[in-house]
N, C-alpha and C positions, 0 to 999 in steps of 0.2 A: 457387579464384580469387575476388577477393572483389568485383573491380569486373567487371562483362560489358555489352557493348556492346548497347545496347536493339535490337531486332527493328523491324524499319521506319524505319530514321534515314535520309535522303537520301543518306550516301554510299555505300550498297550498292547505290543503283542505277544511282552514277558509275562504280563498277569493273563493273560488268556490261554497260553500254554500251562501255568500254573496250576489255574484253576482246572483246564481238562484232566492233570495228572492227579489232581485233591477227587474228583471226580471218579477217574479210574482207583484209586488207592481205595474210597468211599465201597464201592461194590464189590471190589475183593475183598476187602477187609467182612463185606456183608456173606458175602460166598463161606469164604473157608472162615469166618470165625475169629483172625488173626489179631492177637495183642497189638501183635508190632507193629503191623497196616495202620490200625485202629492210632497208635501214637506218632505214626508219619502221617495221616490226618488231620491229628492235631496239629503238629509243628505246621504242616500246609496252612493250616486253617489259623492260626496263629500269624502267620507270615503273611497271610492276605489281607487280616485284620489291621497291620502296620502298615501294608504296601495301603490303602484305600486311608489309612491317617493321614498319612506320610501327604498322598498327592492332594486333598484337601485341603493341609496343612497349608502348602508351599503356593497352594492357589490364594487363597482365604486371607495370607498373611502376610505377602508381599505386596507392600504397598512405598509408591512414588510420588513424591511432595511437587503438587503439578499448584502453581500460583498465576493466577491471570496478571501481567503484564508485558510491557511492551520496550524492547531495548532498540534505541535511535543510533544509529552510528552514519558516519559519512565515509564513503569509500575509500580505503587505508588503515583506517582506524582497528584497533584493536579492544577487545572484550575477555573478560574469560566468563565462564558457564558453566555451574553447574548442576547434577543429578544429586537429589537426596533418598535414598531408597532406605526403605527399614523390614526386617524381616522377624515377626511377630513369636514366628512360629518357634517352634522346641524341637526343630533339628536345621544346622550348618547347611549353606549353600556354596559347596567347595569348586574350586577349580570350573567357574560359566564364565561365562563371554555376554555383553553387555553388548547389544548392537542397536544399532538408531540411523536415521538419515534429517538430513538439514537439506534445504534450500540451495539452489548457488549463488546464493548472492551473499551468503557468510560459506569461509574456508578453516576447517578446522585442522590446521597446517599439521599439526605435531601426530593426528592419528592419520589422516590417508598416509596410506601408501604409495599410492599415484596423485603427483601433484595434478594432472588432468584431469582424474576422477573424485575432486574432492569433495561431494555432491551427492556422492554414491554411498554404499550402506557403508559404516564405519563401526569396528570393533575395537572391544576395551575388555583386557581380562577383572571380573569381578568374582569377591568371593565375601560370602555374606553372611556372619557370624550370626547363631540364635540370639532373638530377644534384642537386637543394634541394628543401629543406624550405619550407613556408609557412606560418604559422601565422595564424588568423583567429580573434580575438577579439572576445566582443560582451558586451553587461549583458543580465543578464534578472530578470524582476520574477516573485516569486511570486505568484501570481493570485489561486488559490482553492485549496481542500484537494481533494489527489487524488495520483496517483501518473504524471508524466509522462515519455515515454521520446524521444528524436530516432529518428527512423525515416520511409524513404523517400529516403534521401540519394541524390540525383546530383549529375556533374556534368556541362555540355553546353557545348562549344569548337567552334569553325571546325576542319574537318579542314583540316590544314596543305596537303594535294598537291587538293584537289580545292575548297575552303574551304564545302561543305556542315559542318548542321549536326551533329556527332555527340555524342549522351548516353549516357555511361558511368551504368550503376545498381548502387550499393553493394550487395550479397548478403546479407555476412556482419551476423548482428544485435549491434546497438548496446548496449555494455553499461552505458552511463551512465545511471541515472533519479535522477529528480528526486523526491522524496518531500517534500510539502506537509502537513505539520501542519493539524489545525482548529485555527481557533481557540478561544480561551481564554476562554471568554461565563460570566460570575459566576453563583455560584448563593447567594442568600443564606441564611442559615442554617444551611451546612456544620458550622458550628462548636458547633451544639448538636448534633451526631447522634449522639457520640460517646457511646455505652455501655456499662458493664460488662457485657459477655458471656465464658459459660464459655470456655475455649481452652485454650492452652499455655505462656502467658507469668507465670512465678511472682512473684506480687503476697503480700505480709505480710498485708492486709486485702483481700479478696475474699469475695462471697457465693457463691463457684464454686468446688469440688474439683476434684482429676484423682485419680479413683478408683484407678488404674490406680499411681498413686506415694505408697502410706501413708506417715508417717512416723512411726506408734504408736502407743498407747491410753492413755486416759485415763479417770478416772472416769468413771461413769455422771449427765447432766444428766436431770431431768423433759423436757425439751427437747430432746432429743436423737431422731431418729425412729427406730424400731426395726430398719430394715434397716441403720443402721452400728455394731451391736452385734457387739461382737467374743466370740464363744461360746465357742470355746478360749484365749484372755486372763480371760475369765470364771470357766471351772471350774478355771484355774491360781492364779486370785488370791482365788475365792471370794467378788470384788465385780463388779459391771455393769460390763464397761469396754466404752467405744465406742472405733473408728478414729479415727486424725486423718490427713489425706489433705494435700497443698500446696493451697495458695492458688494459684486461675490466673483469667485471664483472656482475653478473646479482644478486640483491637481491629482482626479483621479488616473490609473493607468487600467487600459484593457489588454492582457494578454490573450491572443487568440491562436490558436496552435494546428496548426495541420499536419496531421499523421501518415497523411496521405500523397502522392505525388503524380503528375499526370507524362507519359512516354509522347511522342512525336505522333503518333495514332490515337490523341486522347483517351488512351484508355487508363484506369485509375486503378494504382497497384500501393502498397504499402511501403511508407517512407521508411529505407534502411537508416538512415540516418536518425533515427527512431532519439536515440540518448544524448546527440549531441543537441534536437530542437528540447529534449526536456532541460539539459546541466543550461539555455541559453535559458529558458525561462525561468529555472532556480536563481541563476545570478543575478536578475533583470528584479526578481521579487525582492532579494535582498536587499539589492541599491537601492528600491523605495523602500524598506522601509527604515531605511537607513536615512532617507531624507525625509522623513515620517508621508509620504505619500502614498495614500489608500492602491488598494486594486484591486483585481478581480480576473479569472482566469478560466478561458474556455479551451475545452479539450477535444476534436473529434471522434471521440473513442465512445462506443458504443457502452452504454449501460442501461440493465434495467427500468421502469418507472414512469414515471408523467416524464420528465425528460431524459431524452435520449441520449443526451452527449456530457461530459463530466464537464461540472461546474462550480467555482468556489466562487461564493457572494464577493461582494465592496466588502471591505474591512482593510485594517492598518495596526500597526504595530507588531511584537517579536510571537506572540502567539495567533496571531493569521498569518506570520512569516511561516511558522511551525506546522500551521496545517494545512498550507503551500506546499514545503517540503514531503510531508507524508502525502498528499496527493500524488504527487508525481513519483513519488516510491512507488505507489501501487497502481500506475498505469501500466499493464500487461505489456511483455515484450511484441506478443501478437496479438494487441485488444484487434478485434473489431471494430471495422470503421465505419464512422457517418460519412453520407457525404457532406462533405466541406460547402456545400452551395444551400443544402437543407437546414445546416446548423446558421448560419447565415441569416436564413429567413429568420429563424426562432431570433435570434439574437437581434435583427434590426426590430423586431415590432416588443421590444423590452425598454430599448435605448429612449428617454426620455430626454437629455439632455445631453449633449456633445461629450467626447470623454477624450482621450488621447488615447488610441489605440495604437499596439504593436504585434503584427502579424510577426509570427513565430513560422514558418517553412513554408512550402511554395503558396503563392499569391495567382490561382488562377483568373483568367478574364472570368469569368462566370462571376466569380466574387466579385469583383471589381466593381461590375454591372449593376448586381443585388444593392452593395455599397451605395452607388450611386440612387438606387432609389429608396434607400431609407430616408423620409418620412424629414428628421432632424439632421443636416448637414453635419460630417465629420470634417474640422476644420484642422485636427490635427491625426494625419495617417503616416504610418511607419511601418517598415518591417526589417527584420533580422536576415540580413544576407552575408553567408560563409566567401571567405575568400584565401588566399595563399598568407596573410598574415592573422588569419584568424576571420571573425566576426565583428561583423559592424552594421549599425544601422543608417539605412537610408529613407527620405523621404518620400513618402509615396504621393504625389500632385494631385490633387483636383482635375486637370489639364488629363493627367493618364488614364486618372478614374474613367474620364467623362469618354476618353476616345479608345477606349480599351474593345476588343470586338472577342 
């Protein structure tokens, strides 16, 4: 059942005086005999018999057109939404009040009252013909980035036989959310980060092989370093030949994100700056894939599972952009936090081949360190540093890595 009649609404205490008085009229009527008790019985007993229709009815027969999907907006943007209720039954739902609550990261401007409290429960007078549908349409404003759902729906009418107040409460959950993008805050310098790194994408001129795919030998150069000398091409041709392997390159990007920030006392508190390191890393996912370059992005925000910290794979193109965006929709405003040196470890013993990394919020020495002893050298390090004209990145050195304490 998906609407139930809330516990304590006034008209259960109209049919329970009723019936004590069907009750008392019952026994007198038994006592002296009386016609007339006996047909104020009836009429009681009559009127209990609709009052017990009546609220069965109005339970059993209102129903709301709940559809699973999912509406994307970016903060500003506007929607409207609505409610399709139908009321089955064979008696009018006059003069109720339709109440709900939303998320705050959607504003349903035209109902609050308080543009502060727009978050909070929200009313709509509704009245609901037998046997019809009604349909209730409103605008709503995307507010802020977050992920917001309608939840809490009632609805509360005049009982028709008694005209106390009664509120029917929705059960079944609400499958419409609301998914708020961050926004999209510039990060200047994007456009130099790009470097040649080893990978998988075959390039004619690269300083990077994929061992793994020769494609033959060739004489031997003074230049040539000793471990791509081909020994069995050697003793068949009786001259030095070396391997020739493909030309590759890697224009993946790693976003790494820290939620976290450390005080003068190292002690590690939660980064207020919370939405402006998510809108740097929404715009940074953009611009690759705007210049079709893969990525992949780590979060230290605590979640359930084999792993601990939110992570979206390598991938490329506008639907890994897409579910970039809805990531960072639904990073809690107060997730919990990993720490930033643990996720580190997980993430250095993954890294198979060099990648271009860019730290996203503070860059403790602790990382720095970790950095430095992973395993495959990172040739290209970056991070997103705020300043009085905005955001920009800078190079993070080898030279710093190594002497960071």
């Amino acid at each position: 059942m998906m609407w139930r009649k809330e516990a304590g609404t006034g008209d259960s205490s109209s049919f329970d005086y009723i019936l004590l008085a069907l009750l008392v009229f019952f026994i007198v009527g038994v006592i002296f005999k009386s016609p007339i008790v006996f047909i104020a019985v009836g009429i009681f007993t009559a009127y209990l018999i609709a009052y017990k229709i009546y609220d069965k009815s109005v339970e059993k027969s209102l129903s709301l057109k709940n559809e699973q999907r999912s509406i994307k907006l970016f903060p500003g943007e506007e929607t409207s939404y609505k409610f399709e209720i139908e009321n089955r039954s064979m008696f009018p739902l006059i003069n109720g009040e339709f109440t709900f609550q939303i998320g705050s990261a959607m504003k349903a401007y035209t109902i609050a009252n308080n543009d502060k409290e727009y978050w909070k429960e929200l009313k709509l007078p509704l009245s609901i013909i037998q046997k019809k549908k009604t349909v209730i349409e409103f605008p709503l404003h995307a507010e802020q980035r977050g992920v917001a759902r309608v939840k809490n729906i009632s609805y509360d009418f005049p009982h028709l036989l008694n005209f106390s107040r009664v509120r029917l409460r929705y059960y079944d959950f609400h499958n419409t959310e609301f998914i708020v993008y961050p926004k999209l805050l510039p990060v200047h310098g994007a456009n130099a980060v790009f470097h040649m790194m080893p990978g998988e994408s075959r390039l004619n001129f690269s300083p990077f092989e994929d061992v793994q795919s020769p494609l033959g030998t060739r004489d031997y150069s003074y230049s040539d370093p000793f471990h791509k000398i081909n020994w069995k091409a050697t003793v068949k041709t009786q001259k030095m030949q070396t391997n020739i392997y493909e030309k590759v390159v890697d224009r993946t990007f790693v976003f790494i994100i820290n939620l976290s920030t450390e005080n003068d006392k190292n002690l590690v508190s939660f980064n207020k700056n919370l939405e402006n390191l998510l809108s740097y890393t929404a715009y940074l996912s953009e611009y690759a894939t705007k210049m079709r370059i893969p990525f992949e992005i780590y979060i230290n925000a605590r979640k359930p599972g084999k792993t601990p910290y939110i992570h979206l794979h390598e991938g490329e193109g506008k639907t890994h952009y897409m579910h970039a965006l809805e990531m960072l929709a639904r990073v809690h405003k107060q997730a919990p936090i990993l720490p930033f040196n643990k996720m580190m470890f997980h993430i250095g013993k993954q890294f198979i081949k060099p990648k271009t990394i860019i730290f996203i919020g503070d860059l403790p020495s602790g990382a720095m360190e970790m950095m430095n002893s992973w395993k495959q050298a990172q040739n290209s390090v970056y991070q997103v540093v705020e300043g009085e004209g905005g955001a920009g990145i800078r190079s993070v050195t080898r030279e710093a890595i190594r002497n960071a304490t």
